[in-house]
C-alpha positions as CSV (number, residue, x, y, z in Angstrom):
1,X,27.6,-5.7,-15.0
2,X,26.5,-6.3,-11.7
3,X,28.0,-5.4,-8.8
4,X,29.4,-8.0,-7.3
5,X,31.3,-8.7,-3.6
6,X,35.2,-7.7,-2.4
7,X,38.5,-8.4,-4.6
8,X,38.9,-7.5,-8.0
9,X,35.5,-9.1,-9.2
10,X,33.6,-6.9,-6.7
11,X,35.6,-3.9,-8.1
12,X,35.5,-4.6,-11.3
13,X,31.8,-5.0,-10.9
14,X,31.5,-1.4,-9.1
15,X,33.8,0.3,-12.0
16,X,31.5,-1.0,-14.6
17,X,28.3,0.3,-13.0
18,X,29.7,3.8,-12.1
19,X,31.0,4.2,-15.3
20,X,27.8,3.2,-17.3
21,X,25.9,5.4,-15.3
22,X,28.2,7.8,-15.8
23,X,28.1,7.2,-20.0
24,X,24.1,7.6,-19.5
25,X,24.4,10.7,-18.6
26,X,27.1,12.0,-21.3
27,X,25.6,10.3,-24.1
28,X,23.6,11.9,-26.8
29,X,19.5,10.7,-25.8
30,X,18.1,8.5,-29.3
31,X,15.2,11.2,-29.2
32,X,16.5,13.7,-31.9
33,X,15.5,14.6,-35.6
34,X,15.6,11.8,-38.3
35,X,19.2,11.3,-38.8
36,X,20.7,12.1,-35.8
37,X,18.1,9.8,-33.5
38,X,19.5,7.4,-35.9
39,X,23.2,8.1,-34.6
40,X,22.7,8.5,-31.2
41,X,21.2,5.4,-30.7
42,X,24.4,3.6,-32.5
43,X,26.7,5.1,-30.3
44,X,24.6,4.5,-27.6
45,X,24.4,0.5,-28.4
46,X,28.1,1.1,-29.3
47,X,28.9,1.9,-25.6
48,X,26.5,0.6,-23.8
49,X,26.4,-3.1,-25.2
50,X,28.7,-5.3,-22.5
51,X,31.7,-5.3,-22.4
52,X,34.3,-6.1,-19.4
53,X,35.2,-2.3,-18.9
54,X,38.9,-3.3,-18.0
55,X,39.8,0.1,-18.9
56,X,37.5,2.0,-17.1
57,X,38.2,-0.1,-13.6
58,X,42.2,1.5,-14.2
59,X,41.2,4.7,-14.2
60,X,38.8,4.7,-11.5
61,X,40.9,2.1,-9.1
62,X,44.1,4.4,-9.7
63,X,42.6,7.4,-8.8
64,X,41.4,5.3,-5.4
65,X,44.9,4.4,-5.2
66,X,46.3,7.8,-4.9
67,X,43.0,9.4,-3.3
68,X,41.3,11.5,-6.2
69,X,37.9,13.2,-5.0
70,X,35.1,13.6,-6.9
71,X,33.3,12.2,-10.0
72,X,36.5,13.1,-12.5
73,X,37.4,9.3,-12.2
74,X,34.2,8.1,-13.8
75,X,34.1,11.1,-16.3
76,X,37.8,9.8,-17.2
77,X,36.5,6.0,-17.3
78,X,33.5,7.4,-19.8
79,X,35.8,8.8,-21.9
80,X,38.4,5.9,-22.3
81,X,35.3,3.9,-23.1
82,X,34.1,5.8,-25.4
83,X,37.8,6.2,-27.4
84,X,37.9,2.4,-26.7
85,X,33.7,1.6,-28.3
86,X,35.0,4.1,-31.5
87,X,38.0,2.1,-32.3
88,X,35.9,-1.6,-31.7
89,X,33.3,0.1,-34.6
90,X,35.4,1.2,-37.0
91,X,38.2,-2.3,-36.3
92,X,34.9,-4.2,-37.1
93,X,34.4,-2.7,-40.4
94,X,34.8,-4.6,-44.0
95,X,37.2,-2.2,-44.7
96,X,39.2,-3.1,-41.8
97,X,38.6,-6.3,-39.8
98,X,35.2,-6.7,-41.2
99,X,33.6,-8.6,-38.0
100,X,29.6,-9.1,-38.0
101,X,29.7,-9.9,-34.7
102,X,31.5,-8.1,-31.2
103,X,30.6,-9.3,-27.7
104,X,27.9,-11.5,-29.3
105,X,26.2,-9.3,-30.8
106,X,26.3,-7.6,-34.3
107,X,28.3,-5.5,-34.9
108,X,27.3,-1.3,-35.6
109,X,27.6,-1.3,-39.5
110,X,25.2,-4.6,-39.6
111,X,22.6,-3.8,-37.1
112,X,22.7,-0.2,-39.1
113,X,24.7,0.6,-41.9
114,X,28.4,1.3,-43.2
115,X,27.7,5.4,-42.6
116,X,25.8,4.9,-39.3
117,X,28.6,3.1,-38.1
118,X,31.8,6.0,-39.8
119,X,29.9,8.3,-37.9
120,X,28.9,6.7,-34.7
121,X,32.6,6.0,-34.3
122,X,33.7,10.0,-35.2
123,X,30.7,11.0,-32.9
124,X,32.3,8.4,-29.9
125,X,35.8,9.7,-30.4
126,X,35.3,13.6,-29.9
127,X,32.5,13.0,-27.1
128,X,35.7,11.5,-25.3
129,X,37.9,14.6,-25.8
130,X,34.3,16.8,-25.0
131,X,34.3,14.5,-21.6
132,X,37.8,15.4,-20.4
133,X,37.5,19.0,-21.5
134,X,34.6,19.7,-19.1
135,X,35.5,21.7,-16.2
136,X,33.3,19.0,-14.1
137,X,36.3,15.9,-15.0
138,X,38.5,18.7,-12.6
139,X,38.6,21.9,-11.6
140,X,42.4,22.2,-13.0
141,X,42.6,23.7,-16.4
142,X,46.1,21.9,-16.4
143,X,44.9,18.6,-15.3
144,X,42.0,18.6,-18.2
145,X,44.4,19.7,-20.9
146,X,47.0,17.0,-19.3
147,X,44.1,14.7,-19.9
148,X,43.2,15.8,-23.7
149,X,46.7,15.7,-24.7
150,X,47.8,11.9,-23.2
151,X,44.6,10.6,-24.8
152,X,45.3,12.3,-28.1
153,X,48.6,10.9,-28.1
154,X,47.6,7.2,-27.4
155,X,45.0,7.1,-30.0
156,X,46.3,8.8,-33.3
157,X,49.0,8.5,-35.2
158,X,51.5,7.6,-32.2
159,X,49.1,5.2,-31.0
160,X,46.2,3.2,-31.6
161,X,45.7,4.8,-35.2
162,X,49.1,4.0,-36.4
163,X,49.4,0.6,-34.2
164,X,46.5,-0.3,-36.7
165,X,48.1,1.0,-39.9
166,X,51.2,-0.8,-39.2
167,X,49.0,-3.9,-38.5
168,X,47.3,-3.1,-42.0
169,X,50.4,-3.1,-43.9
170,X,51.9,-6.1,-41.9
171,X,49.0,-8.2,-43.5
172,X,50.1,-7.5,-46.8
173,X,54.0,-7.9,-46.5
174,X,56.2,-11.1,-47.4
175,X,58.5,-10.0,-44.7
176,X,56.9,-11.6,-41.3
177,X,57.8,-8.9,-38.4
178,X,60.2,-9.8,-36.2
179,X,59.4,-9.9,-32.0
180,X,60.4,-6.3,-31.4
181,X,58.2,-5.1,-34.5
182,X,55.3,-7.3,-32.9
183,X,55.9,-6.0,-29.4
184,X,55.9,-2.3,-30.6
185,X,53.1,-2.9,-33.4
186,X,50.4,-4.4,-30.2
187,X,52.3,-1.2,-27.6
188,X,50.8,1.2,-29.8
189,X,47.5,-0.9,-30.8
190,X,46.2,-1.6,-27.7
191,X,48.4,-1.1,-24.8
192,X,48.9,2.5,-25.0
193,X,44.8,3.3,-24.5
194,X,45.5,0.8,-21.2
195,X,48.2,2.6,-20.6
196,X,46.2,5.9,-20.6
197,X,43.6,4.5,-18.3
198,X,45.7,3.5,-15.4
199,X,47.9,6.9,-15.7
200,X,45.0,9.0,-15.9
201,X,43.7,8.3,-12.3
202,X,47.3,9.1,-11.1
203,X,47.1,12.2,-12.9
204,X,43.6,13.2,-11.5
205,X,44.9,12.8,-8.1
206,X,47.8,14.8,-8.8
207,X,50.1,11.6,-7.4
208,X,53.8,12.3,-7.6
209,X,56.1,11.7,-11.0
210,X,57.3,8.6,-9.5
211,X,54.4,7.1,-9.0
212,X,53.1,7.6,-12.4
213,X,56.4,6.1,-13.7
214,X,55.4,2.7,-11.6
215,X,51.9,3.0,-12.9
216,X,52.8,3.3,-16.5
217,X,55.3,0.7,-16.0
218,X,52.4,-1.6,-14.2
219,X,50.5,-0.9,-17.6
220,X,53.2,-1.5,-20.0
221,X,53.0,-5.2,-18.7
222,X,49.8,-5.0,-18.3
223,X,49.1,-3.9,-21.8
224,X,51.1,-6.5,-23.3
225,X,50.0,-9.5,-21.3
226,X,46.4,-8.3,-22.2
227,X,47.3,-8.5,-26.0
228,X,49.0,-12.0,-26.0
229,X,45.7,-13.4,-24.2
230,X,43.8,-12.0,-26.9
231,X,46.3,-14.0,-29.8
232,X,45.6,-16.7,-27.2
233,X,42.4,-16.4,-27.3
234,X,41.6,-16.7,-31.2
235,X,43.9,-19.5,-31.5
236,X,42.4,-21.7,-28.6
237,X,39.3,-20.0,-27.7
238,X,35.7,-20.5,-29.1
239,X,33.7,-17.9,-30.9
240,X,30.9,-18.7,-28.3
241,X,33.5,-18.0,-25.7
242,X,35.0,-14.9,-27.5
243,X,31.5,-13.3,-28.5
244,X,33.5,-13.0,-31.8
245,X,34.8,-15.1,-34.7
246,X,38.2,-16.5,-33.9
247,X,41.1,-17.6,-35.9
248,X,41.1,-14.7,-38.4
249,X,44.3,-13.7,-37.5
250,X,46.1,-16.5,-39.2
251,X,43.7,-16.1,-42.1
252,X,44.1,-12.5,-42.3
253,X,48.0,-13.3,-41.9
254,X,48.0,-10.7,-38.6
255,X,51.1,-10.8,-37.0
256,X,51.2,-11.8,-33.2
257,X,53.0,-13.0,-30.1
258,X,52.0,-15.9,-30.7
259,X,53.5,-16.2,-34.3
260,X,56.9,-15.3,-32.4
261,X,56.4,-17.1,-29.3
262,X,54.4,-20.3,-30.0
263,X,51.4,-20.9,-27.9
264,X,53.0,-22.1,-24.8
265,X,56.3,-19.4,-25.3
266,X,53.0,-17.1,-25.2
267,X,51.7,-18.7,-22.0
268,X,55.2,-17.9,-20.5
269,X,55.3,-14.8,-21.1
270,X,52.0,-13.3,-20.3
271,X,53.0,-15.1,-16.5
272,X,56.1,-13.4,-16.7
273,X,54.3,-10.3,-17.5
274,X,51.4,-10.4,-15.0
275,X,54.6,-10.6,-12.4
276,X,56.4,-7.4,-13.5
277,X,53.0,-5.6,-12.7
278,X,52.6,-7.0,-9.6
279,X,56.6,-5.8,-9.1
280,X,56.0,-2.3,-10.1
281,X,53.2,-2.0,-7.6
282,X,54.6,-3.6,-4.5
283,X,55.2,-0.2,-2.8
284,X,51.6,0.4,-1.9
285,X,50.8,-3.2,0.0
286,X,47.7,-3.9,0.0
287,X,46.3,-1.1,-1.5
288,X,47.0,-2.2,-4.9
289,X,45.4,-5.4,-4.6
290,X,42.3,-5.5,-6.8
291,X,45.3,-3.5,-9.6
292,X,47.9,-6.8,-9.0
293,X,44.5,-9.0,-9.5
294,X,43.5,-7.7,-12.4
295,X,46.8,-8.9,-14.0
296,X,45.9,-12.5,-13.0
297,X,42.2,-12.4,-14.4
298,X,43.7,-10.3,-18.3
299,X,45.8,-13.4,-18.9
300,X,43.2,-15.8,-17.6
301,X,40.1,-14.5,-19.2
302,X,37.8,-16.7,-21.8
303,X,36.4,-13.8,-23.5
């Protein structure tokens, strides 16, 4: 993505190409033995093949926000994209979503093969943790394992892993979930990883307990308004819009907000939503502008 001028489009264009940089360096080169050339290249195309880097922006705007030093914020945006590409590889696979297609393109396990695409995901998911363990993400042994620990948490079993399995089972139930099961099912799924993002540049810049509390507050609503504009998206959206096919989650019989809601109870609430962001970060002004816009563009986003 290019960079682009100020406001949140000008950020988020400087976030994305600090971070890719930054996943150039840390990524395995394609120029290995038979096998794992093979590999490295389909994490590489895994990571490095668009993408709005939403998650990457958090990290690196909140540790602006409180005044981190250093390269640790893009080592910490590196890493949450590389969690984020393993989950979108092994989501896009027959035995789970089974998507030939992501951001346009195909996905890993079509341009290569089932076990390319297993094992580009596993090799994503522990460069992450390999990321945020290097002394060069901070020079605090705390602050790394701090790190290791909240990204662990928000993407196994008490987060994105078992926000999927409950999504898994959901599809097979005769008993629809209610709002509260939705909310918590897509909390896990997707907003806890956004959650992680915005906390861990806080956390890098050592900012004070009750500032992380409005940060992870911020991304709680964040989170969720991000998730409803996706169900939005694959009811009203295109697939040449999405860079995805749309409507499988009424064929797949997913559960959603927009299920519970209807499309415009949806609507409501994601506005609702982007305002209880913008609440939770009024005490820094200014400051958190390009944060409070980046509510706006998640529920207004075609893609």
């Amino acid at each position: 993505m290019a960079e682009e001028g100020p406001g949140f489009a000008g950020a988020l264009g400087r976030a994305a190409a600090r971070t890719e940089s930054m996943l150039d360096a840390c990524l395995p080169k394609a120029d290995g033995p038979a096998g794992q050339a093979d590999l490295a290249a389909a994490m590489r195309y895994a990571v490095l093949n668009g993408g709005k880097r939403l998650r990457a922006f958090l990290a690196i705007e909140t540790a602006s926000l409180f005044g981190a030093k250093g390269s640790g914020a893009e080592r910490v945006a590196a890493a949450v994209e590389c969690l984020h590409a393993y989950s979108l590889v092994h989501d896009d696979m027959p035995c789970m979503d089974d998507d030939d297609l992501r951001r346009g393109k195909p996905t890993v396990h079509k341009k290569w093969d089932e076990a390319t695409a297993v094992l580009a995901g596993d090799g994503l998911q522990t460069l992450a943790f390999e990321i945020l363990a290097d002394p060069a993400t901070h020079a605090s042994a705390a602050v790394r394992a701090a790190l290791v620990l909240h990204l662990a948490q928000v993407s196994g079993y008490t987060g994105m892993v078992g926000g999927q399995a409950i999504d898994l089972a959901a599809e097979s139930s005769s008993r629809p979930l209610s709002g509260d099961e939705v909310k918590r099912l897509q909390a896990l799924k997707t907003g806890a990883l956004i959650e992680f993002s915005a906390v861990s540049g806080a956390v890098l810049a050592d900012a004070a307990d009750e500032d992380i509390a409005r940060i992870r507050a911020y991304a709680g609503a964040l989170g969720e308004a991000f998730q409803i504009a996706d169900d939005l998206l694959d009811v009203t959206g295109t697939e040449a819009e999405v860079g995805k096919r749309v409507g499988k989650d009424a064929g797949a019989g997913k559960a959603t907000f927009v299920d519970i809601l209807g499309v415009e109870g949806a609507r409501d609430r994601a506005e609702m939503l982007v305002a209880e962001a913008a609440e939770n970060l009024s005490p820094y002004g200014p400051a958190a502008r390009c944060l409070i816009e980046a509510a706006r563009f998640v529920v207004d986003r075609r893609s």
